[in-house]
N, C-alpha and C positions, 0 to 999 in steps of 0.2 A: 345285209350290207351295213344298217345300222349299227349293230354288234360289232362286225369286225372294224367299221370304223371307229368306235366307242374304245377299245383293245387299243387298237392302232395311237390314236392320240393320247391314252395314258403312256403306251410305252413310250411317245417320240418325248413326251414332258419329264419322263424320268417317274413318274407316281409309284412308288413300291407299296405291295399287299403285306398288308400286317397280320401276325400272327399274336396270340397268345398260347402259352405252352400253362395247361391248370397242371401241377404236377400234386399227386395224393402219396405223401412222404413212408405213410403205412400202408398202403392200399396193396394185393398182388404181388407180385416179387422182382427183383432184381434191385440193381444198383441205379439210385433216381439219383441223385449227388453226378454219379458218372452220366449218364443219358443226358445231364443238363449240360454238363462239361463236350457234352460232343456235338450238340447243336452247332456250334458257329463252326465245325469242320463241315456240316451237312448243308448249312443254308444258306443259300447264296446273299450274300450281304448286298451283291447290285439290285435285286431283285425283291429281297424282302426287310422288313423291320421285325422283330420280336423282343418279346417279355417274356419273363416267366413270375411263374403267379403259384405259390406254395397254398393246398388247403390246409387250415386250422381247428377244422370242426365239423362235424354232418351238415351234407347242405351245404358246405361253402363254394363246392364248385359251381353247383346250379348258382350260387348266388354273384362267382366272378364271371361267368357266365353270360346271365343278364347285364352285368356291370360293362361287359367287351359289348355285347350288342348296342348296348346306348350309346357307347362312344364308335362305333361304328368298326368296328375291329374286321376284318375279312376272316379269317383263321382263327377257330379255336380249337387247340388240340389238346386232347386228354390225357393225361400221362398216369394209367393207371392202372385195377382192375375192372372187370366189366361193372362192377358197379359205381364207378366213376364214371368212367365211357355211358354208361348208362343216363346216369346224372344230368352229364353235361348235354349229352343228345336229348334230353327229353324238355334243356332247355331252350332248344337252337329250332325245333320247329315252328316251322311256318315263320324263319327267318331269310335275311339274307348273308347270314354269318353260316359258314361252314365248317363241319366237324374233318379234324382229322386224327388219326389214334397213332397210340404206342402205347401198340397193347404190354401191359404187365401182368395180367392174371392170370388164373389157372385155366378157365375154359379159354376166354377169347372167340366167341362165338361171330361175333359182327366183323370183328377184324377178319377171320378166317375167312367167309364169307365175302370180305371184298376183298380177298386173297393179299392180303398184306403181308408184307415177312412177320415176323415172330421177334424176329434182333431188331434193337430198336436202332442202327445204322441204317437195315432195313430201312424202316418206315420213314425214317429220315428221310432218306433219296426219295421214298414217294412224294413227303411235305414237298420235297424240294420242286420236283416235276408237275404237283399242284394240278391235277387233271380232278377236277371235280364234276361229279354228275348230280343231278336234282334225283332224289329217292324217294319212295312208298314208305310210310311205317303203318304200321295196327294201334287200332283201340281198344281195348277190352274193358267194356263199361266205364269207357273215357279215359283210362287208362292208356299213356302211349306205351307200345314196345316196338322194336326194332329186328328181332331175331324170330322168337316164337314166344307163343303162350294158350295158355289152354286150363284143361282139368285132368282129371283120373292121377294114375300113378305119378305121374311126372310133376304134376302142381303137388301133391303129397307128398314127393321126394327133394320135392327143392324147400318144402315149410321145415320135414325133418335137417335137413341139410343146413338150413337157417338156423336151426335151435341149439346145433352140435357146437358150433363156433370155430370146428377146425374145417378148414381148404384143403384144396385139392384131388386129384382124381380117386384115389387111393381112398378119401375118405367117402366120397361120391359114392364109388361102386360098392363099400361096405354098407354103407345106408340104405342105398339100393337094396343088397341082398336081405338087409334084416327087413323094410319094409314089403319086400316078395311075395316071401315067405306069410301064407295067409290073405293077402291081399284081394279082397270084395269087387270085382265091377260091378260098376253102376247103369241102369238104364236111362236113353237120353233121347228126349224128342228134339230133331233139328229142323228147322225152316231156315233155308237159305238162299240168296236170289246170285245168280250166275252173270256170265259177262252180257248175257244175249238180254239181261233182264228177266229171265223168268225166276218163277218162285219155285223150290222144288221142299218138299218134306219129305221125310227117312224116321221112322225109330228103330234106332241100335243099342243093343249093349256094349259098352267099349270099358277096355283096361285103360284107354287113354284116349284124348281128343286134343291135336295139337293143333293151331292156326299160324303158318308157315309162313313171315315173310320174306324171311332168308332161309337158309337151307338147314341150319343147325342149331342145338341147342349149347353145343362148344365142345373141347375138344376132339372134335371132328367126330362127332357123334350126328348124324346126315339123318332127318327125319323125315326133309321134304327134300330130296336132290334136286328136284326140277324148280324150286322154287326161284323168283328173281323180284327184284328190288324194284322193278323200273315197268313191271306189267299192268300196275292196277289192281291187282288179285292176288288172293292170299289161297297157299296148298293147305288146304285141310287134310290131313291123316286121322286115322283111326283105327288102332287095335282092337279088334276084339281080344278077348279071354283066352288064354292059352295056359297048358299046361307048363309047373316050371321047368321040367326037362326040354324046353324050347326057348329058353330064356337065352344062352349062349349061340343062338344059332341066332335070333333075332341080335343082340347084339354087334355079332357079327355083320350082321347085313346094315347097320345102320353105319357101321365104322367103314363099309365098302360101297354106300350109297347105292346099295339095292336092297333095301328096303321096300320098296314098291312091288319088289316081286315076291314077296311075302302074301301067302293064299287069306291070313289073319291081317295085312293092311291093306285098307282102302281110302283113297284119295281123289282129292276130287277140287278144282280151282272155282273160290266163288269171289264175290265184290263185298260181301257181308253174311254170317248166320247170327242165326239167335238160338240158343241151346238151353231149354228146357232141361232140366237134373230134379233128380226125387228129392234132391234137399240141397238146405244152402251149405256150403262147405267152401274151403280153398281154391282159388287158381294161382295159377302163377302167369306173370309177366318179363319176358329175359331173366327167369330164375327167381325173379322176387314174387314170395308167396304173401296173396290176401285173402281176406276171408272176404264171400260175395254171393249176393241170392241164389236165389234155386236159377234163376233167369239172366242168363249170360249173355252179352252181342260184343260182336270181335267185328271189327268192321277196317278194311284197307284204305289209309289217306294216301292218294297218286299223288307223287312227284312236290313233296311236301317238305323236306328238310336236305340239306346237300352236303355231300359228303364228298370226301377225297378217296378216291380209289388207286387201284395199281392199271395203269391203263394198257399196260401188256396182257393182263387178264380181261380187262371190263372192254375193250374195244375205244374206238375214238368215242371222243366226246361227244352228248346227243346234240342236235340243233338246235333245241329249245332250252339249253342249260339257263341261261342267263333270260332273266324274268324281267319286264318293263319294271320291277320295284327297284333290280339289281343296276337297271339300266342309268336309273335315275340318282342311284347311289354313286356310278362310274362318273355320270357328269357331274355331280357336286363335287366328287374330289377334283376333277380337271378342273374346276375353277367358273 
């Protein structure tokens, strides 16, 4: 009752939620110049205030970013590739500013994920309808990510992927196949504790070990189909070693999110592992590769950063969206 009356008297006072739009001039593809010019067709001017906020240099979005949270901004949306969207997300937790995208990249993993259109009119009418829900992200040795991250093949393919300097899928799959070809699994001791709390330990060999807390690692490339933002728990997968004459067939199942029915993956939902590796080497985090101990921990933050969703896909808003910090944000704007 609180909540809706908190709602209620911002709308009857007229308080509009403010946006900032960070837009990355070079970042991903398309026309930013046009996306900026179509904003005031998309957003309701009774309803909202916006800026737009151009980056200048690495780092600058995370840094307008923080800049919109002190001033208390509601809306920051990323105009970019995932590694903006990235940026700006990894500065927005554990706030009460929320992210919303227009995706410009090649994968778009996060966006897809909270089933966003792809056009940024699209995403537009999402900003506009402004249904936000509070979300899970992962840590990987303190590291936030939002999508996936891990080791094996896939943290190896996104370092290579990193060092090439060209985008897109075309270039992905080529890197892909040269790095394949020969490619070592590794042995990995896991200890990991479940929803129920217990402990459980595994040692496997795996071609890969991804920690799920969206479904994809982007374009719609489906690791964890079952995975969900808003559970508490992150989908572990894990390849084992397969011959490469099965490489096109696993592909396939990950672009038709049956993966899981793959005899070589196995998956399993926990609240945190720790991943023992024969050596220290690469992981990746939503695609960004770092180098990191032999001793890995990926751990799930519940209901930590908030996002804008498409709520024809995500369902109504949960009960508990709006936080007593948010509460107390609503009543200083009322006055």
């Amino acid at each position: 009752m609180i909540v809706v009356l908190s709602l209620l008297c911002i709308f009857v006072v007229g308080m509009k939620t403010s946006i900032w739009f960070i837009v990355n001039p070079i970042s991903g593809r398309g026309n930013k110049e046009q996306i900026i010019s179509s904003i005031p067709h998309y957003i309701d001017p009774e309803r909202f205030t916006y800026e737009v906020k151009r980056t200048e240099h690495r780092g600058h979005a995370a840094e307008i970013t923080r800049e919109a949270i002190a001033q208390g901004i509601d809306i920051v949306v990323a105009v970019g590739g995932d590694g903006t969207v990235n940026e700006v997300a990894r500065a927005l937790i554990h706030t009460e500013t929320a992210l919303g995208i227009i995706p410009c990249g090649s994968g778009n993993g996060l966006a897809r994920h909270l089933a966003l259109p792809m056009s940024a009119e699209g995403a537009l009418q999402i900003i506009n309808e402004c249904n936000i829900h509070r979300l899970d992200y992962g840590r990987i040795n303190g590291r936030p990510f939002f999508c996936t991250a891990g080791m094996g093949f896939d943290a190896n393919l996104s370092d290579y992927f990193a060092k090439d300097g060209r985008r897109g899928l075309l270039t992905y799959v080529e890197n892909a196949l040269r790095l394949g070809i020969g490619y070592q699994s590794e042995n990995y001791s896991l200890e990991y504790v479940t929803e129920d709390g217990k402990i459980h330990n595994r040692q496997v060999k795996a071609f890969l070990i991804t920690c799920a807390n969206a479904g994809q690692y982007g374009n719609n490339f489906w690791i964890a189909p079952k995975a969900s933002m808003q559970d508490g728990l992150m989908d572990v997968s894990i390849i084992e070693p397969f011959p490469l004459i099965e490489s096109g067939a696993i592909a396939y199942q990950l672009v038709h999110k049956t993966i899981y029915q793959n005899e070589r993956c196995h998956s399993f939902k926990c609240k945190s592992i720790t991943i023992q590796r024969e050596k220290p080497g690469v992981i990746h985090y939503d695609g960004d590769p770092a180098e990191e101990t032999s001793i890995v921990r990926v751990e799930i933050v519940p209901h930590d950063i908030m996002m804008l969703v498409n709520i024809r896909k995500h369902g109504p808003r949960p009960r508990q969206i709006i936080s007593k910090e948010l509460l107390e944000k609503l009543h200083r704007k009322i006055g």
